[in-house]
N, C-alpha and C positions, 0 to 999 in steps of 0.2 A: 453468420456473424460469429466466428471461432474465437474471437477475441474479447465481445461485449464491447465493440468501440475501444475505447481507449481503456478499459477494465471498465467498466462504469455504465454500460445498459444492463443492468444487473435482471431487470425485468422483464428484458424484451424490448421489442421495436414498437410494441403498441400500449398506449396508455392503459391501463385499467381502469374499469368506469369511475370506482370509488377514487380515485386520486383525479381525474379529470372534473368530478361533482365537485370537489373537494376546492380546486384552485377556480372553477367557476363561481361554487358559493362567497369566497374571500372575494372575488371580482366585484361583486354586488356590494359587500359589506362594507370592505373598504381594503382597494386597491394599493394604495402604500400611505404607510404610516412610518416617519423618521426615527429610528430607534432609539434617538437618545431624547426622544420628546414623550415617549409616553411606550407602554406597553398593550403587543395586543394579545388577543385571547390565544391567539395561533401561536405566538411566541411561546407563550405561557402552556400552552399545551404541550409543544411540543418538549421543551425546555422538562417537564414534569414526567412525560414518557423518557424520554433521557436517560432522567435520572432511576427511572424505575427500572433502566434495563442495564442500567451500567452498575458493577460491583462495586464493591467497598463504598466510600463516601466520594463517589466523583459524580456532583452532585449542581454543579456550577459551570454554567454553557455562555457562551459567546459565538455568535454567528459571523460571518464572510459568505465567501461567493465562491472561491477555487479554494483547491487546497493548496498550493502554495500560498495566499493568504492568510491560510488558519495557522499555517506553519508560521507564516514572518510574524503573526499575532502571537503564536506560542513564544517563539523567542525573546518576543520583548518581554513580555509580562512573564516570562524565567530570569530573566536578567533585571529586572527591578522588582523582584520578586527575593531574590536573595542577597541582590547585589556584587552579586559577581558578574565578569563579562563574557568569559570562555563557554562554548555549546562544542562537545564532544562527537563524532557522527562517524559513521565506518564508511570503511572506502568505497566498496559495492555498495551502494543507496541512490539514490534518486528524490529528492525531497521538493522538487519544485523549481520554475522558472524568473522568479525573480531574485534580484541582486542578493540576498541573504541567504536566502534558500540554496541556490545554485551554489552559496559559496559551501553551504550546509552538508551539499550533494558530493558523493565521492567517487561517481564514474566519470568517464572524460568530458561529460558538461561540464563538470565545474571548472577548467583551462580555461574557459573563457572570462571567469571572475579573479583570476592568481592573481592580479597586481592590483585590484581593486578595493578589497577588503578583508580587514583582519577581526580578530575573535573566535576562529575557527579553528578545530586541529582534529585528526582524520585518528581511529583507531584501531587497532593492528585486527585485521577483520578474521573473525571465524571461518569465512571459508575466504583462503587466500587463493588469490590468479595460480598463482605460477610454483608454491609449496602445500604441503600439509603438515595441521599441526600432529597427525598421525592417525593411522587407521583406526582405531576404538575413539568412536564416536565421546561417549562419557571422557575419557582422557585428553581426548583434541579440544573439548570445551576449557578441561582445566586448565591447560595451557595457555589459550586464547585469554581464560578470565585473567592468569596469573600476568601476563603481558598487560592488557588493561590494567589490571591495579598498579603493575609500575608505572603508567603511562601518570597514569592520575598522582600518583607521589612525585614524580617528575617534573610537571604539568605545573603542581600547586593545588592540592585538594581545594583550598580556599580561592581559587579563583575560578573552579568550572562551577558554572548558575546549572547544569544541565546534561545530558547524557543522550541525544535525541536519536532514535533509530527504530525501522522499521520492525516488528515482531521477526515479521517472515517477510524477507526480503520479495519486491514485487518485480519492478522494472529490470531489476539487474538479474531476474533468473529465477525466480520463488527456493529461493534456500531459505530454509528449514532449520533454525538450529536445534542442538538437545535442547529438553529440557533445564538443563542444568547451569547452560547459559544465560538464559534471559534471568534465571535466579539469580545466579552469580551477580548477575548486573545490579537486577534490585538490591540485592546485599550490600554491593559496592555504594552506590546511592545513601542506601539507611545509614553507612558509615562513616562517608563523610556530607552528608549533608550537600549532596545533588541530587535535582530532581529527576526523575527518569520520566521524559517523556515517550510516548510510542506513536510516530505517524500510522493512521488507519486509513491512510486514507484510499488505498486499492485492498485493502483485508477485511474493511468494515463492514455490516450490516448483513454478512451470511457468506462472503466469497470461498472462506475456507471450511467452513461446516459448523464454527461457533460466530455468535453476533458480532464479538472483534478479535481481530487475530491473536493478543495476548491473552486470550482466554486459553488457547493450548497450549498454557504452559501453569500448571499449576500453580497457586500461588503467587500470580503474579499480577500487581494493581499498580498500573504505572500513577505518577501523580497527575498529570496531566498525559491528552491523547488529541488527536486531530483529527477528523473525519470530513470525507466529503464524499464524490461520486455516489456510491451505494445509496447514499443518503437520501437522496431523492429518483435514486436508479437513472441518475443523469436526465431525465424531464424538464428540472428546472436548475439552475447554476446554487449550488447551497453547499457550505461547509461550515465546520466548525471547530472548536475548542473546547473539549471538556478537562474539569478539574475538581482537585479534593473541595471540601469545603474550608480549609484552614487558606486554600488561595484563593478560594474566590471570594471565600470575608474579606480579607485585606483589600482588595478591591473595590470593598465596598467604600472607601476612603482612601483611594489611592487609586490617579488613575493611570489604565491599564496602557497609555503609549500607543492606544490605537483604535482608531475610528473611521468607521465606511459610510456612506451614503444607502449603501442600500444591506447594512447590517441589519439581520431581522427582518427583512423585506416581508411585509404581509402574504404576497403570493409565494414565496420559496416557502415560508417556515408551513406554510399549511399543507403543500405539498411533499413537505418532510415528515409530518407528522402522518398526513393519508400514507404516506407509503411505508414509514416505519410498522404503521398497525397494518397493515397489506402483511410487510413480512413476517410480521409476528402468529397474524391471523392462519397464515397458510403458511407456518413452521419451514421458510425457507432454509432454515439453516441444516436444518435435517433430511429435507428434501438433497439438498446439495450433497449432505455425507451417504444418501444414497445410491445419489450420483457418480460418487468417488470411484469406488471397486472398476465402472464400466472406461470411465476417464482412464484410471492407472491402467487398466489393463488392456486398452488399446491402445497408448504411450508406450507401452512396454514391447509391445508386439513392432510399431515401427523402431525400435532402437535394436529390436537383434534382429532384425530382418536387414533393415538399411545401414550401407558404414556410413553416409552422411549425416546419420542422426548416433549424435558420440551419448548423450543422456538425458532421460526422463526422470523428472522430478515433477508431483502432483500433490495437495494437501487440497481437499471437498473439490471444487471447481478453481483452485488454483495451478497452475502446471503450467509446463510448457518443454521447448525439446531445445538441446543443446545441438547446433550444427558442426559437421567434422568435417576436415579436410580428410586428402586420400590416404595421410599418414594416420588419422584419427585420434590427431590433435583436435584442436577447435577450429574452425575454419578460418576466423582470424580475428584479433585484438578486439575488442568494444567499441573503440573509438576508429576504424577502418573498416571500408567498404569492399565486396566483393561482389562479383560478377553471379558467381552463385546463388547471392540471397536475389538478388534480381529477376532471376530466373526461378527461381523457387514462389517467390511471390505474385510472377505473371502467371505462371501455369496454375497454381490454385485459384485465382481469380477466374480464367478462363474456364476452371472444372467447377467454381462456384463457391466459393469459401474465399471467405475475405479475415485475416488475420495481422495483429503486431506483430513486428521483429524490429530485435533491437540489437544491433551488434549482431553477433553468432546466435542470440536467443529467439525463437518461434514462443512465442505466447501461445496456449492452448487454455485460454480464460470465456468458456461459452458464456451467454446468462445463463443466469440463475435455476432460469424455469425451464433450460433441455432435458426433452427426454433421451433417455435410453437409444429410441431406434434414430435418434438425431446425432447422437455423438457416432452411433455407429457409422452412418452417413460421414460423418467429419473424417472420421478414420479409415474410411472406405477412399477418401480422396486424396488425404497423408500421403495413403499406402502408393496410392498410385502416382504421385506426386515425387513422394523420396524417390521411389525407384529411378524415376528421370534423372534425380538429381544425384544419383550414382552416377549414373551414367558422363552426364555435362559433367560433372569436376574429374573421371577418371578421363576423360577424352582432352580436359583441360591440362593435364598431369603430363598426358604422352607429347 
């Protein structure tokens, strides 16, 4: 499982006893209770770990079921939250399948929302397709921020509620920005008075070696964030919405625009809470950055060994390989299909390794808990794998 499912078996294919105890004991006690009727212990518990893990004052949680839900929840309660309508999002992102989200989203999912819905406007992204903002990393940031802040003067400072974007991009390719962007960004926020939210919801709970992926970036405390998958290492369907305390008092008299049947679900939140203390207990997040070095450095070994693999990029158990055509460009656009990935994807299935791809991007997102002689194995099947796929696209080229 090279991928963790969809990011999101963070823990494996097998339950742990203590998170199986955990959602059998809620079974007995009381199997669902409606959340806007009463609170239960598990809420409350988990809700209270939360808060003890997450920085500054974000300290105020709301539950869902997918992460595209905790996103279309974040949205709203951003937008009546300042009163603005506009939610800012870059164009490489991935935010979710429904109507808001998707319009939220800036890879070629979102075509299918263009005539649908407005509120949305894309931002000139840090790592662009087809230019660069220049080779020194520190400098291509300031750039990227300096275009942002025109956007936003442009825009109407007073009409964007929000800023929403992933730390470290997941679906579209795990980029990485500097440091000195995601600050830039909070600076812009503190400036004019948008909130910066950060979807977590494939970086959450240990994928990249800290518990949320804006944690590697110093200094940086989004106002609100979204989480799902990790959450419950996909066991049981849970997400959510965290927030400062200045938003989630208002809330407290002011409602939030949105409401589920099974927010809060007695058996999800217990099962978030057993596995939030699971990863906390066995320091997943450190286990993962020990993980890192053997990851990057068998990524690395297939991109100068193979031309069909154009770049590796890795951050704890986050990574994956950039696929190249014969010229060693990218094999082809995001939103088009090739004969290649087809073939790259039967033949690792057939050698045992079952993985995402999206566009030209191979995911290389194991769980959480691989060892050492497991990724070697993974890499051991790459390697024989790429080489095929040398092969089929230079035979495809003559």
């Amino acid at each position: 499982d090279w991928s963790a499912g969809a990011v999101c078996t963070n823990l494996g294919n097998s339950m742990p006893k203590e998170i199986k105890t955990a959602i059998e004991e809620q079974m007995e006690t009381a199997p669902f209770v409606y959340g806007d009727l009463a609170v239960t212990e598990a809420r409350a518990k988990l809700c209270s770990l939360l808060g003890d893990i997450s920085p500054g004052d974000l300290n105020g949680f709301i539950f869902a079921s997918g992460g595209a839900e905790a996103n279309e929840c974040a949205i709203r309660m951003a937008r009546r939250y300042t009163g603005r309508y506009k939610i800012l999002s870059r164009y490489r992102s991935y935010h979710g399948g429904t109507t808001s989200t998707l319009a939220m989203t800036g890879d070629p999912r979102t075509w299918a929302t263009d005539t649908q819905i407005t509120g949305f406007a894309k931002i000139p992204d840090p790592f662009p397709f087809s230019f660069s903002w220049g080779e020194d990393a520190e400098k291509a940031s300031k750039q990227a921020l300096l275009a942002l802040h025109e956007q936003i003067l442009m825009e109407g400072p007073e009409s964007i509620a929000a800023i929403f974007m992933e730390a470290i991009t997941g679906s579209n390719g795990w980029l990485l920005p500097h440091p000195s962007y995601m600050q830039g960004v909070r600076a812009l926020c503190d400036e004019y008075g948008i909130l910066m939210i950060v979807d977590e919801v494939m970086c959450g709970f240990g994928r990249t070696g800290k518990l949320f992926g804006f944690m590697n970036f110093p200094g940086v405390v989004p106002d609100m964030f979204t989480f799902a998958k990790g959450v419950t290492g996909a066991f049981m369907p849970l997400s959510g919405v965290g927030m400062t305390d200045a938003i989630f008092d208002f809330y407290r008299t002011n409602a939030p625009a949105y409401g589920s049947t099974y927010s809060g679900h007695p058996l999800t939140v217990a099962c978030g809470y057993a596995t939030v203390k699971y990863i906390l207990d066995n320091d997943i997040p450190n286990r993962v950055k020990q993980m890192e070095p053997t990851l990057a450095e068998g990524l690395a070994h297939i991109v100068s060994k193979h031309k069909s693999a154009k770049q590796a990029r890795v951050i704890g158990l986050a990574g994956g390989i950039d696929l190249a055509g014969p010229q060693g460009d990218s094999l082809m656009h995001m939103h088009q299909t090739h004969p290649g990935v087809a073939f790259l994807r039967r033949r690792l299935r057939e050698e045992g390794l079952i993985t995402l791809v999206r566009g030209h991007h191979m995911h290389c997102t194991p769980p959480l808990i691989i060892s050492e002689s497991e990724i070697a194995m993974g890499i051991e099947i790459l390697d024989k794998c790429f080489g095929e796929l040398d092969d089929f696209l230079e035979n495809q080229s003559n």
